[in-house]
C-alpha positions, -999 to +999 in steps of 0.1 A: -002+213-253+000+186-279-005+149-282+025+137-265+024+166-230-016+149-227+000+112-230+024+124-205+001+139-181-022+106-184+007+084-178+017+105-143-024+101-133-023+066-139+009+059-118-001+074-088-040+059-093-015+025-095+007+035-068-026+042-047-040+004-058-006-011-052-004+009-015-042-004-010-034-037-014-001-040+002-018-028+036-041-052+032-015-080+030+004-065+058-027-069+077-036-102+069+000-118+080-011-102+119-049-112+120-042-146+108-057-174+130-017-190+131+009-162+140+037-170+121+066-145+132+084-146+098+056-142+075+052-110+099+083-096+098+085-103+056+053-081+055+065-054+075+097-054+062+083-057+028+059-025+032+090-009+045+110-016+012+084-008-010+083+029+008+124+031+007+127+018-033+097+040-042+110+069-030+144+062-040+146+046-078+111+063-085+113+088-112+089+120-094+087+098-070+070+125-046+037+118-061+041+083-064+055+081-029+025+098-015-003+078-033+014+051-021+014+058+014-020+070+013-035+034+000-013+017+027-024+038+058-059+033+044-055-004+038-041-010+071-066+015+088-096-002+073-087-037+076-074-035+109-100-016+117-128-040+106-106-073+115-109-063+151-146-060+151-145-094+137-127-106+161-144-087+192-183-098+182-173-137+177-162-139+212 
């Protein structure tokens, strides 16, 4: 293993700890545009449409995009499983 197969290894550790950021922070924008105070339909369906197209061109146009794919969905459902989760309770104990 030399210099350049470490740098390599590095950069695929970094893109999925990116693609797992990225996912994080994409469920967390998909959740705001539904626990918003004003329902706006299209900012709804651009977020769900938009999580959508970021599964579809990461899997697609992604070079090992398995990896990638998969750290990716694992920050979304845990972005949209915590938020939602905890936005609910919000919502539940100020009634």
């Amino acid at each position: 293993m030399d210099f350049n197969d470490a740098l390599e290894l590095l950069g695929y550790l970094l893109r999925v700890v990116g693609a797992l950021v990225f996912g994080l922070g994409s469920g967390w924008l998909a959740v705001q545009a539904f626990q918003s105070e004003t329902q706006i339909w299209q900012l709804q369906t651009a977020a769900f449409f938009g999580l959508l197209a970021a599964f579809v061109l990461l899997g697609r146009w992604v070079e090992n995009g398995g990896a990638t794919l998969g750290a990716f969905g694992l920050g979304a459902g845990a972005g949209l499983l915590i938020w939602g989760l905890t936005g609910s309770r919000k919502l539940d104990e100020s009634e």
